[in-house]
N, C-alpha and C positions, 0 to 999 in steps of 0.2 A: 312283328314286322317293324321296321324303321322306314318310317317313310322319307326323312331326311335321304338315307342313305338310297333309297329305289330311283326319289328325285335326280339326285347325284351325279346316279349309273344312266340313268334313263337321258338328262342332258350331253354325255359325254359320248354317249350312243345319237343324239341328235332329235332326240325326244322334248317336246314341252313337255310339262304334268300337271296334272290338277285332280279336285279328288270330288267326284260325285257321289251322290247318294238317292239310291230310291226306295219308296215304298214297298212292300211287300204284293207281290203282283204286278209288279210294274211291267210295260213291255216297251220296248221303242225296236217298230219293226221296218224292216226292209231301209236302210239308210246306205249311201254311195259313198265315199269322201275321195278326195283326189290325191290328197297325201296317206303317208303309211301309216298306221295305228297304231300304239301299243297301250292294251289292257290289263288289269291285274284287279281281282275281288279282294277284299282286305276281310269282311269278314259277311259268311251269308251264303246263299249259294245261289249263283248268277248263272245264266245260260248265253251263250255266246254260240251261233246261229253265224259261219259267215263262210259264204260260195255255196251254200247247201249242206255242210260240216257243221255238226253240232260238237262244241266243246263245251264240257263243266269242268275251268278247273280248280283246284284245289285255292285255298285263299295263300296268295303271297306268290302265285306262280302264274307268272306272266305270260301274255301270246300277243304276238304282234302280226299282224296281216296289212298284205299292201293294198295299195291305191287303189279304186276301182270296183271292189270286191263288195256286190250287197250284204249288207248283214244287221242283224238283229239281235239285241239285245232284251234278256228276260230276268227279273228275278222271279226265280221260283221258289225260293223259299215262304217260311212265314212269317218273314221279320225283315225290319229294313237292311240293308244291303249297302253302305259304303264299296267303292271301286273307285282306282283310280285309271284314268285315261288319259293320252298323250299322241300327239299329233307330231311327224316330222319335220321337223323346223325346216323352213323351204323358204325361196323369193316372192313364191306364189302365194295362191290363200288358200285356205281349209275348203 
């Protein structure tokens, strides 16, 4: 995965990025955000939980969900978990 290049694509589509990381186990549940989201697991295996749609997906393959939409995020692997996330660049705020 190049993340240079996901940055790139991700800005030109109207995406910030930035690249998180959690523990193995980690959860961060039930979250709102006003703008649109895009995700992407780099390496690990992440659960993404959003409207009631559980997706796992593959590391390097992105989902982007709009505004509005509860969702949660899991790693459920055994090991830490890099992911990058990005928010739609808007007038407003996150």
């Amino acid at each position: 995965m190049d993340q240079i290049s996901i940055e790139t694509d991700w800005r030109q589509r109207g995406f910030s990025s930035d690249l998180w990381t959690d523990p193995a186990s980690q959860r961060w549940e039930n979250f709102v955000h006003n703008v649109d989201e895009v995700v992407m697991v780099v390496i690990g295996t992440v659960e993404f939980e959003i409207g009631g749609e559980t997706h796992r997906p593959d590391p390097s393959r992105g989902i982007v969900h709009s505004c509005g939409y509860l969702h949660s995020v899991r790693n459920i692997g055994s090991s830490t978990a890099p992911w990058l996330y990005g928010y739609r660049e808007t007038s407003g705020s996150r």
